[in-house]
C-alpha positions as CSV (number, residue, x, y, z in Angstrom):
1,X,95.2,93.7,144.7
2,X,91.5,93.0,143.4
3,X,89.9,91.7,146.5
4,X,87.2,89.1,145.9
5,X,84.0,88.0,147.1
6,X,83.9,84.1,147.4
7,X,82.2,82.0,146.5
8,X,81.1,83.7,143.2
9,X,77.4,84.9,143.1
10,X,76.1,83.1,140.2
11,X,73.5,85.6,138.5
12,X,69.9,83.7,137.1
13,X,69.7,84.7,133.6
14,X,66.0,84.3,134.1
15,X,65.9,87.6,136.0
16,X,63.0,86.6,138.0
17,X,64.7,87.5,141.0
18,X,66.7,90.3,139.8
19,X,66.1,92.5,142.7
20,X,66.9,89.8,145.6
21,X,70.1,89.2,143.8
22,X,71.0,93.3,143.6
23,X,70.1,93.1,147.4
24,X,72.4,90.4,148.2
25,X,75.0,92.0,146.4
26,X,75.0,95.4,147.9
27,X,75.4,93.5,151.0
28,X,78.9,92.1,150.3
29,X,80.3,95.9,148.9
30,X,80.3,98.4,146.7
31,X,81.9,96.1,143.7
32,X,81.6,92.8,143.7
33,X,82.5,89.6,141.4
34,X,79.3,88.0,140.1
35,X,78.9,85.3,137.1
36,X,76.7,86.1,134.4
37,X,74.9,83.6,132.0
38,X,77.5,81.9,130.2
39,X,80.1,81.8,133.1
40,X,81.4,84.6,132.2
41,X,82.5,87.1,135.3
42,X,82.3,90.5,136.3
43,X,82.2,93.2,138.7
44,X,78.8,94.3,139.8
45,X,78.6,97.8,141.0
46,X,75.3,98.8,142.2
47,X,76.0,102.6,144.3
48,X,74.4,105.5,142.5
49,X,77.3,108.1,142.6
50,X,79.7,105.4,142.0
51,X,77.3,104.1,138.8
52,X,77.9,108.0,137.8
53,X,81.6,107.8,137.9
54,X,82.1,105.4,135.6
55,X,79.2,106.3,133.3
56,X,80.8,109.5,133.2
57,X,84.7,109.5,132.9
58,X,87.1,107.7,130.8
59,X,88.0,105.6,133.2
60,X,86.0,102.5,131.7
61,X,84.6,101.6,128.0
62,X,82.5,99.6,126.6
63,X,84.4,99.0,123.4
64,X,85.0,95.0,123.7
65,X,87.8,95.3,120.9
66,X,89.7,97.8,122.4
67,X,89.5,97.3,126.1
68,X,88.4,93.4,127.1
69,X,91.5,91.1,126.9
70,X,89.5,88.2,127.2
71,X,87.5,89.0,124.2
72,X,90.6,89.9,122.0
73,X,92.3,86.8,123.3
74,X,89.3,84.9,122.3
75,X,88.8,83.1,126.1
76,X,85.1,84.3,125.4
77,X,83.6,82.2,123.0
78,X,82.1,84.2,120.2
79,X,79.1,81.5,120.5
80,X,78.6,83.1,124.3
81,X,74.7,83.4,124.0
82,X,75.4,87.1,125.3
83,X,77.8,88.2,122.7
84,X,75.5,90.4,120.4
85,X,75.9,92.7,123.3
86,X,79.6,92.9,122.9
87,X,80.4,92.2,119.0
88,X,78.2,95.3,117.7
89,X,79.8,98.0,116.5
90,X,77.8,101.2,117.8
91,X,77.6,104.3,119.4
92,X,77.2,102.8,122.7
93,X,80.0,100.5,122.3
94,X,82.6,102.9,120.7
95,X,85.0,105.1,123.1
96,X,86.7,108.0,122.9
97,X,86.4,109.7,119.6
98,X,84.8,106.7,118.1
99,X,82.0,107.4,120.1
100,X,82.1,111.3,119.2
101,X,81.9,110.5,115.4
102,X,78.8,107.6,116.0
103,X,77.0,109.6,118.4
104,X,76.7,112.9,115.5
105,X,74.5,111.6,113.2
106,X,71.9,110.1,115.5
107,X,72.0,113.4,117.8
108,X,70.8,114.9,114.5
109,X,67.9,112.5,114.0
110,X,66.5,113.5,117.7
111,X,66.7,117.3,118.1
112,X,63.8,118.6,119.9
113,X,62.2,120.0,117.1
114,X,62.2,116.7,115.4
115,X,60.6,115.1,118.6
116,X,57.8,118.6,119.1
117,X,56.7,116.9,115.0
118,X,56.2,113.6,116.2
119,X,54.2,114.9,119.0
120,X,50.9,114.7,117.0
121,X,51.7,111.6,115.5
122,X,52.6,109.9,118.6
123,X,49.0,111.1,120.1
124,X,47.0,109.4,117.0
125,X,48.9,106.1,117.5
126,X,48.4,106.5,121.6
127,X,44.1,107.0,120.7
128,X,43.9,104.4,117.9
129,X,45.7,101.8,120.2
130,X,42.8,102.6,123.0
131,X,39.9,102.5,120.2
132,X,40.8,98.8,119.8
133,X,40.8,98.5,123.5
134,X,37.5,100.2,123.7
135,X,36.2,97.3,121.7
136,X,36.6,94.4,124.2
137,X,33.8,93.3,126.1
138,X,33.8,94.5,129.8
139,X,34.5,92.0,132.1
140,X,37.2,90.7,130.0
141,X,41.0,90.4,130.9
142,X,43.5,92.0,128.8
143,X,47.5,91.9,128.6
144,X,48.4,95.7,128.5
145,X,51.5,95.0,128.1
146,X,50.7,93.5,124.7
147,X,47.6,95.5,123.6
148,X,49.1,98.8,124.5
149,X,52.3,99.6,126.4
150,X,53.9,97.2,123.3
151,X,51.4,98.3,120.6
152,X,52.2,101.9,120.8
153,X,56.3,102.5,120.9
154,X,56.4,99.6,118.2
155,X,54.3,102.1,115.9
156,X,56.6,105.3,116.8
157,X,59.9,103.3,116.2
158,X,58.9,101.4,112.7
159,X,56.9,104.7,112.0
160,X,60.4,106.7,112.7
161,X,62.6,104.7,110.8
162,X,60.5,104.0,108.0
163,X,60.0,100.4,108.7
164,X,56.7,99.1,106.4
165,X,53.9,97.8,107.8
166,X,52.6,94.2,107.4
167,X,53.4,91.2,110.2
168,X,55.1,89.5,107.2
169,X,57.5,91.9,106.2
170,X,60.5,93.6,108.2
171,X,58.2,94.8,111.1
172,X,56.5,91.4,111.8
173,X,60.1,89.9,112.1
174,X,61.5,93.0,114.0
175,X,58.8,92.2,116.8
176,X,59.9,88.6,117.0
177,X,63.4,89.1,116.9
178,X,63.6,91.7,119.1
179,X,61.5,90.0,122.2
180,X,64.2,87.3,122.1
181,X,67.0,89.3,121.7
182,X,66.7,90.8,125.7
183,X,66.0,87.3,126.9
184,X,69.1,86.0,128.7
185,X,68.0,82.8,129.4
186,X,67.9,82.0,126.0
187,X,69.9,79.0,124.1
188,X,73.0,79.4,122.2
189,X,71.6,77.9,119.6
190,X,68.3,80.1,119.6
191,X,70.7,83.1,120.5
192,X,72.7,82.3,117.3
193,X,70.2,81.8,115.1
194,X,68.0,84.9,116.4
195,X,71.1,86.7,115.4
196,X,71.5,85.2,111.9
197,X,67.8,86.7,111.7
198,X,68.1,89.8,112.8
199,X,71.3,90.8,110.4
200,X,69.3,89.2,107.3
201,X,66.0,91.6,108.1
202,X,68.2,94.6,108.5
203,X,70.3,94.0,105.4
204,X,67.2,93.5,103.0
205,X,65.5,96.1,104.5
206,X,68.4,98.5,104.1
207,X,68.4,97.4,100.5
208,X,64.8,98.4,100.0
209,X,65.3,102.2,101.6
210,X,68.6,102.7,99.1
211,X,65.9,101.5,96.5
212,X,63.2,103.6,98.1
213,X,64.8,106.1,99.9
214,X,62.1,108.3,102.0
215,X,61.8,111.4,104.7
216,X,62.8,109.1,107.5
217,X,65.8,108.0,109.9
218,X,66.9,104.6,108.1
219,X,67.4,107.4,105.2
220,X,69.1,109.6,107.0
221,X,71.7,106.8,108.4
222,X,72.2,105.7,105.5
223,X,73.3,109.4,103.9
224,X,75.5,109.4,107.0
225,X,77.3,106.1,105.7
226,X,77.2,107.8,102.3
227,X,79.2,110.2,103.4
228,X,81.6,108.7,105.1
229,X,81.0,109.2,108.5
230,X,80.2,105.7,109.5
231,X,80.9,102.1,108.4
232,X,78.3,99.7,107.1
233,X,79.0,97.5,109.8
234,X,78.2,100.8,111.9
235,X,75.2,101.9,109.9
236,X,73.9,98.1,110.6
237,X,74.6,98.1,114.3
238,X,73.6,101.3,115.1
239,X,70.3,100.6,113.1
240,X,69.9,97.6,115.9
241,X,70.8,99.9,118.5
242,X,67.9,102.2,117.7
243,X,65.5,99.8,116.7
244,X,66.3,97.6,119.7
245,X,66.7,100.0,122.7
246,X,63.9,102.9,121.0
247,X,61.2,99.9,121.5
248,X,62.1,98.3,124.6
249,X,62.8,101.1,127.2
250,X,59.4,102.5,126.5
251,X,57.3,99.3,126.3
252,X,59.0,99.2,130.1
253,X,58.1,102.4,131.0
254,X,54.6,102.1,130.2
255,X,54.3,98.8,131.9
256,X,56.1,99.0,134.8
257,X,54.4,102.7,135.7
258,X,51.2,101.4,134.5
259,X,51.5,98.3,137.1
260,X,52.9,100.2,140.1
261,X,50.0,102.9,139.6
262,X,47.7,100.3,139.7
263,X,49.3,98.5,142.9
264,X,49.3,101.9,144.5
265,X,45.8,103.5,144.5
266,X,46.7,105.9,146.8
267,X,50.0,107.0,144.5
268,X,47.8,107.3,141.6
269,X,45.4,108.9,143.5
270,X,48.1,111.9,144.1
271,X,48.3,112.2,140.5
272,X,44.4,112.5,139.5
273,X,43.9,115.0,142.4
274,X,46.6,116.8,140.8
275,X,48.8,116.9,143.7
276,X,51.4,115.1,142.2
277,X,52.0,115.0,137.8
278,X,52.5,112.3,135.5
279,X,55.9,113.1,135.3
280,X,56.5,112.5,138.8
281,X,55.2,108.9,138.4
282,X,57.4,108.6,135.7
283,X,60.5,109.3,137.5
284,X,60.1,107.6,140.2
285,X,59.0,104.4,137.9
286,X,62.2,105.0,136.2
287,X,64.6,104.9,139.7
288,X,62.5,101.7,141.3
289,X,62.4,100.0,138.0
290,X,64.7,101.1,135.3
291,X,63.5,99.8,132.1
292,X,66.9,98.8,131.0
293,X,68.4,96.6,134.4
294,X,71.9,97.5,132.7
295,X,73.5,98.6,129.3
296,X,75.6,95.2,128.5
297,X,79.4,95.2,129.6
298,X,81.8,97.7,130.5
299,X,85.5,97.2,130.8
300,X,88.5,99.4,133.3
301,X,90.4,101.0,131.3
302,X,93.0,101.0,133.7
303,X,92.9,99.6,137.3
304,X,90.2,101.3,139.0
305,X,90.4,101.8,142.8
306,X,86.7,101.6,144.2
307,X,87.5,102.3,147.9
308,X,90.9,101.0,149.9
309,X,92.0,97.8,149.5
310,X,89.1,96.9,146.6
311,X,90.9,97.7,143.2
312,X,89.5,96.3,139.7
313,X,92.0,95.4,137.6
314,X,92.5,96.9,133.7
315,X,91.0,94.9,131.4
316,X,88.7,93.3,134.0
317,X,84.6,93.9,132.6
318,X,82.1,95.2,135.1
319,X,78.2,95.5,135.2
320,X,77.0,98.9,135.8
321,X,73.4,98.3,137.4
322,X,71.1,101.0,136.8
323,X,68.2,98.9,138.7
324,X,71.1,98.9,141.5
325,X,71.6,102.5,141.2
326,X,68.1,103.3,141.6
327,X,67.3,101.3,144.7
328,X,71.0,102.7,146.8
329,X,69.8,103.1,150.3
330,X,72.2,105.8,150.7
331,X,71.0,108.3,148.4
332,X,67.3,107.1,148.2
333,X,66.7,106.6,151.7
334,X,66.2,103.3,154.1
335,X,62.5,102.6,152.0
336,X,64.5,102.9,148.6
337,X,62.0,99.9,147.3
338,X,58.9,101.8,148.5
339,X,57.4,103.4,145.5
340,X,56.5,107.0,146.6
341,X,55.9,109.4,143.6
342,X,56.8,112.5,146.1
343,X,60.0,111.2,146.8
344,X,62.7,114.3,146.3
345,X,65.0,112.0,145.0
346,X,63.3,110.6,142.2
347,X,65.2,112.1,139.8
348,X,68.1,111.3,140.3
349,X,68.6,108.1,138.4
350,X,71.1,106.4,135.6
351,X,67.9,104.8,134.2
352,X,69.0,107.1,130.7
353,X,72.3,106.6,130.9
354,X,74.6,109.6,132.5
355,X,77.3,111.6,130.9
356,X,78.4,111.3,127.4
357,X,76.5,107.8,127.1
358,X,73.1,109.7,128.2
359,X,70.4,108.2,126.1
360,X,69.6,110.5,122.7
361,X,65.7,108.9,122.7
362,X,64.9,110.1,126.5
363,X,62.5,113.0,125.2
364,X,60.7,111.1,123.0
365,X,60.6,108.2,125.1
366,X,59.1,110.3,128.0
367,X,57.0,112.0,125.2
368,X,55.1,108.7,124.3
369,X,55.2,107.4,127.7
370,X,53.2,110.6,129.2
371,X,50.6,110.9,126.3
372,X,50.5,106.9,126.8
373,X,49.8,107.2,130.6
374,X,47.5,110.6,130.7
375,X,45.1,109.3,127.7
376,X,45.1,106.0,129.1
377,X,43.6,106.4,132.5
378,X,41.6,109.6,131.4
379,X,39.8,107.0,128.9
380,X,39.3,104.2,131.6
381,X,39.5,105.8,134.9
382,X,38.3,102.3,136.4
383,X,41.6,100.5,135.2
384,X,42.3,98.1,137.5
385,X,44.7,95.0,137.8
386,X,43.1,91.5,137.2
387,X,44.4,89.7,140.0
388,X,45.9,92.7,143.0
389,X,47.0,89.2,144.9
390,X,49.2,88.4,141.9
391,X,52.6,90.2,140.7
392,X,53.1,89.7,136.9
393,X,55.6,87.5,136.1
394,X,58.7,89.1,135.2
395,X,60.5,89.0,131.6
396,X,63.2,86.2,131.3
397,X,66.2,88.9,131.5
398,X,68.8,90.7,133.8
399,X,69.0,93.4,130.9
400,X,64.7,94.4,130.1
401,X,62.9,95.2,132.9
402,X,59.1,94.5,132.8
403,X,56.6,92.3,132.7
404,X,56.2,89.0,130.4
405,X,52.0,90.2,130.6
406,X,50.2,92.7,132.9
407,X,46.9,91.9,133.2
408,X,44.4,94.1,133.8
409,X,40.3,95.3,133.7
410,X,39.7,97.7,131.4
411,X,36.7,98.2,133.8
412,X,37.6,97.4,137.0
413,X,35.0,97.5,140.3
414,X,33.7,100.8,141.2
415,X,34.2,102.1,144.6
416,X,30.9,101.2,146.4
417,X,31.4,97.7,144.8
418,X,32.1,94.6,147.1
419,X,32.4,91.8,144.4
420,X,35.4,89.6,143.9
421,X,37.0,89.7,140.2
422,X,37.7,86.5,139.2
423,X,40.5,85.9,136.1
424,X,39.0,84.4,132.8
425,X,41.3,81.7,131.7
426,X,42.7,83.4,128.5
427,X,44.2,86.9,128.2
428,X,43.1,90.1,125.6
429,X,46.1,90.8,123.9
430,X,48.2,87.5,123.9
431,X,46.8,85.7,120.9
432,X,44.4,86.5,118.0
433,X,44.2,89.8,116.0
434,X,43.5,91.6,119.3
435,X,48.0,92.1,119.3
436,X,48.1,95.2,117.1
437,X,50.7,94.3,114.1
438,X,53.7,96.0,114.8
């Protein structure tokens, strides 16, 4: 017998308390029913190792068709503002072989020698994004998140799949569609409609590479689908896939490391004295704030005992919480939440997925992410966060993890400096031509 915790905790598709609400969870067990937006419920397992087991075996899918009676049956609406996440057909959705033939052709596009070539590219995008920055008066508040940690993964991804530049063509419309697709709190009928959007972009601009074909991975997908080895329905949806997830979990990265270094002096400190490496702060980033919270829905396979007495049924969907995973007291320690970039554990994490759903873009995301940080604060070592008294406001999900804006000085106070930095009433970076298209 499923045993289950009453009443239901009702998740806040907002997300702005994402972290209370893992906490309170934890508290009741190791797998617990929750409702998600939509009133649609789940298991919520938040345990590292236990994260690991069913990342790992075959024990649970993610392949909505195959394995979630309730979707088959149709009890979940296909208007459920959520359902992108389980109607696309894509190598993170398929199971079994399914996922073997999907996952081949993109494991091609990111080899490492394809990533080392990028390297170069990725550097010029990083240093042209911080000449614009170097333009802005001092004084003046700017949204990194925007002006930067945005700016710069946008370029690699439309770069890397050949997307054309130009806010009025398929990158301008990408951007737009793809900061509403991660917001849970959204309407159906904006959900819907951000959908209709996002299909019509990707068919005309798959239209224009058959046209145009060029040295780039829309290209190469679209041999794959040539050849047989995937659908069109797959070449679209695993197209969104890339796009979607090869934008957001680096913007994320960069944010939330930049913000925590910045709210820790004495944890960036480590890192500029060189007793501790960017990569460290990037770990541990990655276990205290995964960039992805979770990777949409999984579903048992067959009924899956967690401990004694607490069985999940077959069929049943569960929510596999990498933000969870990386704050579990028992592997992580009793100040799990503390973020400590000399913490042994740091690295071990789900924030990339784990086992055969391990995520392909994790070298070049890290790639971007540590040219992003190191050129960053070596060309404004006075960086500093506008208002120390404020945390950023969180994005409006339970799937992205970051910040709607960070805020910051370019050219904060130095040291022997006692005055009080007060916040100019616009932001850098949210409006005007200061956003670098994308």
């Amino acid at each position: 017998m499923a045993q289950q915790a009453c009443p239901f905790l009702t998740i806040d598709p907002s997300g702005q308390d994402l972290y209370g609400e893992i906490s309170r969870i934890r508290a009741q067990g190791p797998a617990v029913e929750v409702e998600l937006p939509g009133g649609v419920r789940a298991w919520w397992i938040n345990g590292l190792e236990l994260n690991k087991r069913l990342l790992a075996g075959p024990e649970t899918s993610k392949d909505a068709f195959r394995h979630w009676p309730a979707w088959i049956n149709g009890d979940i609406s296909r208007t459920w503002p959520l359902a992108i996440w389980v109607s696309v057909r894509n190598m993170v959705t398929a199971y079994g072989t399914d996922h073997s033939r999907l996952r081949k052709p993109m494991a091609a596009a990111f080899t490492k020698r394809r990533v080392e070539a990028l390297l170069p590219r990725v550097q010029e995008i990083v240093d042209r994004a911080l000449d614009d920055l170097e333009r802005i008066p001092e004084g003046e508040v700017v949204d990194l998140r925007a002006a930067f940690a945005a700016s710069v993964p946008h370029e690699v991804v439309c770069e890397l799949f050949g997307v054309p530049p130009g806010e009025d063509g398929p990158r301008g419309a990408l951007h737009r569609i793809i900061n509403r697709f991660f917001d849970t709190a959204i309407s159906l009928e904006d959900a819907q409609a951000n959908g209709v959007e996002l299909y019509g972009t990707l068919t005309a601009f798959l239209q224009d590479k058959r046209e145009h074909p060029a040295d780039d991975l829309t290209t190469a997908l679209i041999a794959a689908r040539d050849e047989g080895s995937l659908s069109e329905q797959e070449l679209m949806d695993n197209l969104i896939l890339l796009l979607t997830a090869g934008f957001e979990t680096t913007v994320n990265l960069i944010d939330n490391t930049v913000h925590s270094l910045l709210a820790h002096p004495d944890q960036l400190e480590l890192v500029r004295s060189g007793r501790a490496t960017w990569e460290d702060a990037l770990e541990e980033s990655l276990r205290l704030e995964a960039p992805g919270a979770m990777s949409g829905l999984r579903y048992a396979v067959e009924d899956l005992e967690i401990e004694p007495g607490l069985t999940i049924p077959k069929g049943d969907p569960l929510v596999v919480s990498f933000a969870g995973a990386g704050r579990d007291p028992e592997r992580h320690g009793p100040d799990a939440e503390r973020f400590d970039i000399t913490r042994a554990t740091s690295r071990d994490h789900v924030s990339f997925g784990h086992g055969v759903h391990h995520c392909l873009g994790r070298p070049l995301a890290m790639a971007e992410a540590t040219a992003a940080l190191t050129s960053l604060f070596d060309r404004f070592p006075r960086l500093a966060l506008a208002d120390p008294s404020r945390p950023p406001k969180r994005l409006r999900s339970i799937i992205s993890t970051g910040h709607e804006e960070l805020p910051v000085l370019l050219h904060g106070p130095r040291p022997e400096e006692e005055e009080t930095v007060r916040k100019p009433s616009g932001l850098r970076g949210t409006s005007g031509t200061r956003v670098p298209p994308v």
